[in-house]
C-alpha positions as CSV (number, residue, x, y, z in Angstrom):
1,X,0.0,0.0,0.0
2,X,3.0,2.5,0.9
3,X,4.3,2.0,-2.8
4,X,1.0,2.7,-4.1
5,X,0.6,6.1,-2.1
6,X,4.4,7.3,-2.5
7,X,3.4,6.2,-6.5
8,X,0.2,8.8,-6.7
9,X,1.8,11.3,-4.1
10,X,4.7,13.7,-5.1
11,X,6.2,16.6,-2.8
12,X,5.7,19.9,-4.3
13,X,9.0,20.2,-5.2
14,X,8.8,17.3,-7.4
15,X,5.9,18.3,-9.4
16,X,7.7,21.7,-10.2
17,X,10.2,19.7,-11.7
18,X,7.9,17.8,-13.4
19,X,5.9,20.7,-14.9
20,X,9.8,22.2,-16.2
21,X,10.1,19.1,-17.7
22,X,6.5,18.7,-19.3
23,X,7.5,22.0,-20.9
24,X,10.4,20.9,-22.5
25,X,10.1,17.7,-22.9
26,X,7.6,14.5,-22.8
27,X,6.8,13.1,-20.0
28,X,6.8,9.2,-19.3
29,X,3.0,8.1,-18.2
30,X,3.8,7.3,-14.9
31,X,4.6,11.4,-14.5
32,X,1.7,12.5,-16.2
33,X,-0.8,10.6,-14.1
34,X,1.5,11.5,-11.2
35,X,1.7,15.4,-12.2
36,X,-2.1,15.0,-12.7
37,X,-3.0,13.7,-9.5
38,X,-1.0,15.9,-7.2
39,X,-2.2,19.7,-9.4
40,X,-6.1,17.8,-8.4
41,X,-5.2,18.9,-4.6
42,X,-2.6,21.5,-4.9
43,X,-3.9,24.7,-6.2
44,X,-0.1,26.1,-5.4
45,X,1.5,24.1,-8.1
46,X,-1.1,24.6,-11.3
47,X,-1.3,28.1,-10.8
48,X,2.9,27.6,-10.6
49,X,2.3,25.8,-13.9
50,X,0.2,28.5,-15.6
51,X,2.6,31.3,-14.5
52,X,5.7,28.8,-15.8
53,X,4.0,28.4,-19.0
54,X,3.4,31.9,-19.3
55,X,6.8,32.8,-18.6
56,X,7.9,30.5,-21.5
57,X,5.7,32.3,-23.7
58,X,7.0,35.4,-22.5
59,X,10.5,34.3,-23.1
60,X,10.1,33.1,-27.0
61,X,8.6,36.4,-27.5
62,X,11.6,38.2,-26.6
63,X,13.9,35.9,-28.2
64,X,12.2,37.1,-31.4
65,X,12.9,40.4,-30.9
66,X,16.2,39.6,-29.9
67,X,17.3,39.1,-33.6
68,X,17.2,42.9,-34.0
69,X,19.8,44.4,-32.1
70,X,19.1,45.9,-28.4
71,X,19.1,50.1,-28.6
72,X,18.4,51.2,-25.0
73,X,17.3,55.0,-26.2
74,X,14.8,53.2,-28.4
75,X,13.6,50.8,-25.4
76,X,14.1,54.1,-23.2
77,X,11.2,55.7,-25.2
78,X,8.9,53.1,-25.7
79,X,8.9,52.7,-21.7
80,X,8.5,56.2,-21.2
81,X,5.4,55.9,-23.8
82,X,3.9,52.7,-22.0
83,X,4.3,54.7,-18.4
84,X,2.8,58.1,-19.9
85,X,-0.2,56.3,-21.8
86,X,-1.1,54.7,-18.0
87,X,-0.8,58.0,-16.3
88,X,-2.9,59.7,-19.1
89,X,-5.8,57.0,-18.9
90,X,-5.9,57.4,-14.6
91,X,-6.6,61.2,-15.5
């Protein structure tokens, strides 16, 4: 019965690795149903894998942009233009 429960129950830490993983690469059956079982009872770790997928998403993004080189006046303004657009909209 122990093997059955340490089978179906992963530490936290575990099933962050396993959700890195799933990202990147496949995972075997015996993680998915594993990852599956432990995001049913810990909302901590799917809302981890949302934000991680997220993040990922994020990340290819920029690497996209990253083919044009990086001109801090340029990225200087378009801050400036993001922050006075949010000031002008709470006025």
């Amino acid at each position: 019965m122990k093997k059955i429960m340490h089978f179906f129950f992963l530490s936290c830490y575990k099933a962050t690795e396993l959700i890195e993983k799933k990202i990147h690469l496949k995972l075997s059956v015996k993680e998915k149903i594993q990852l599956k079982t432990h995001k049913m009872m810990c909302a901590a770790c799917t809302k981890y894998e949302k934000q991680s997928i997220l993040l990922e998403k994020s990340i290819a993004k920029l690497s996209d942009i990253k083919s044009e080189p990086l001109n801090l006046e340029k990225l200087q303004r378009r801050i400036n233009a993001q922050i006075a657009k949010k000031i002008d909209k709470k006025n």
